[in-house]
Steps between C-alpha positions, in 0.01 A plus 500: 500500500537321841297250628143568674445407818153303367395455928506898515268515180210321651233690681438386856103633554367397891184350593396415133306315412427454853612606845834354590559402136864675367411543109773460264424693198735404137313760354776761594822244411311460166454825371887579581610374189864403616342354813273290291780416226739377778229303653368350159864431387629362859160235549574380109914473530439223762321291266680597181673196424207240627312463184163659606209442278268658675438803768188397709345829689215608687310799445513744577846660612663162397385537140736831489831314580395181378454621126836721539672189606379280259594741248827540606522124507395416153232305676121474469255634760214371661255669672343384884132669548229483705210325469337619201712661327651299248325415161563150439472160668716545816626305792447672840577459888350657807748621789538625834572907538599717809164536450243293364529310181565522115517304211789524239418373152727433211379397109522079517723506205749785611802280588650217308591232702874492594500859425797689685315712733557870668229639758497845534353731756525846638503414909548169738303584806332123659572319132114392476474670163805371295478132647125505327683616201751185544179282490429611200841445343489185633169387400606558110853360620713772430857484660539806774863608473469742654260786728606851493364823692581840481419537895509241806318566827755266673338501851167385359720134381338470168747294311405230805204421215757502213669261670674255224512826209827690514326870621682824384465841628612768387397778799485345864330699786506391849312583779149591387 
């Protein structure tokens, strides 16, 4: 079986969810299960030998790769959700979107302190999402090793938030 070409399995959908907006939809990588399996297996290899304890991920489309990884990692998984969502006591942040805000919040006693760290999400577009989730970490003092994406929106110069966190992508797309 030869390799996928994992930027050709993603769905480019125009002028959703607004005019002038260039969607990219996982949901076509992820149900071509050697697409997905090389993506799953190529975001966890660069962290195999770094001792992860723990796959942090935001809902949605994040929890999807985030549990994979963490499987495939040996590592535990923690989930990021909005406001409201979660059942217990939970630590929470508000942040800036493309547009509006939102508020991320993750149970208070999810991450040990010192904790080796992975963040997980599906897409880097302006970063305001995953540096909330980096808050978090930080506020229960786990240790980021690491931030990994399946896809980067280069031109909208996300990782200038992540600044500091080594930032991984998998799929890179210029020009949108």
């Amino acid at each position: 079986m030869g390799k996928v070409n994992l930027a050709d399995s993603v769905r480019s959908i125009p002028d959703f969810p607004k005019a002038g907006i260039l969607f990219r939809d996982i949901t076509t990588l992820l149900q071509d299960k050697s697409a997905f399996n090389e993506a799953v297996n190529a975001l966890a290899d660069k962290y195999k030998d770094k001792k992860i304890d723990v796959v942090v991920a935001v809902e949605a489309r994040g929890f999807i790769l985030g549990g994979a990884i963490a499987h495939k990692l040996g590592a535990g998984f923690v989930p990021v959700r909005k406001k409201g969502k979660l059942p217990w006591k939970t630590s929470s942040v508000t942040y800036d979107l493309e547009y509006g805000t939102d508020t991320l919040e993750i149970h208070h006693d999810a991450i040990k302190p010192a904790a080796k760290v992975l963040v997980v999400d599906d897409l880097l577009a302006t970063g305001g999402t995953v540096k909330a989730v980096t808050d978090l970490v930080k506020q229960q003092q786990g240790d980021i090793i690491g931030i990994a994406f399946l896809i980067e929106l280069v031109d909208l110069q996300g990782k200038e938030k992540l600044k500091g966190y080594p930032v991984y992508s998998l799929i890179k797309f210029h020009g949108e």
